[in-house]
C-alpha positions, -999 to +999 in steps of 0.1 A: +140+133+151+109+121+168+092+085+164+071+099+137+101+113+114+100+106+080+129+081+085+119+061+110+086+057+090+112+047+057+129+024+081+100+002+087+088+002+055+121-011+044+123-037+078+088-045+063+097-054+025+125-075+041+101-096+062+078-099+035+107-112+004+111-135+036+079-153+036+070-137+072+038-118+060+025-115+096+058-094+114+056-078+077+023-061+085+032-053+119+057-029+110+039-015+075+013-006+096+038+011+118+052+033+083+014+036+071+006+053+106+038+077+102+031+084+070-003+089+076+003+121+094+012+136+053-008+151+029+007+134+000+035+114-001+043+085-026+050+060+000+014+058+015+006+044-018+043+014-018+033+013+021-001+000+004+008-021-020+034-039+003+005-045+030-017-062+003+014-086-008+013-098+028-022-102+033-019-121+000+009-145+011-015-150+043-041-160+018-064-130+030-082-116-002-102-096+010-077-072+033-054-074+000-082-065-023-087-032+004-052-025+004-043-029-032-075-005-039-065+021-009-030+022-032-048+029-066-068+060-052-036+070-033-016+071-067-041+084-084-056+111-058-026+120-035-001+135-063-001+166-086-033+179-081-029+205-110-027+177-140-056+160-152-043+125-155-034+122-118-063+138-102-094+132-122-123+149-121-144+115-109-129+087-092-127+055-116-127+029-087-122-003-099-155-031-112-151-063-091-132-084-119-105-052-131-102-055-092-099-093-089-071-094-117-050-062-104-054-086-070-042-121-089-015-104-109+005-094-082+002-122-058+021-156-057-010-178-053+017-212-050 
């Protein structure tokens, strides 16, 4: 196993989530982005997509919109883009990004704002 296996990328991702439950957003990122460049290396893989999700929650706790707003929108097009390619539900034809407020509620709905 080299420091791009699969399981180290899992391992930071999980050292990540840890961090972030514990209100440390900032060492958080630093090793999400450590799973989201492992995991980069894959054509598809359904962690790109938690890797996302888990880098917007920070950004959120660090009261950083925007970056969660990008991160939380990389995640939608990874679920939706980076699965089955054969059915029609999970790789549409046309992209359906998002309008600012669908985005601005996904964003609010899944971050602690207090």
């Amino acid at each position: 196993q080299g420091a791009n296996h699969e399981d180290v990328g899992t391992n930071y991702l999980n050292i990540g989530l840890v961090l972030l439950k514990n209100k440390q957003p900032t060492e958080a990122i630093e090793h999400l982005m450590k799973a989201k460049a492992i995991y980069h290396g894959y054509a598809k893989h359904p962690y790109k997509a938690m890797i996302c999700n888990r880098l917007a929650a920070a950004h959120g706790q660090l009261k950083k919109w925007d970056l969660a707003q990008n991160y939380y929108q990389e995640a939608l097009v990874a679920n939706t883009l980076q699965f089955e390619d054969t059915h029609p539900d999970a790789y549409p034809a046309q992209q359906a990004y998002l309008n600012y407020y669908e985005q601005m509620v996904a964003l609010l709905g899944k971050v602690s704002l207090y």
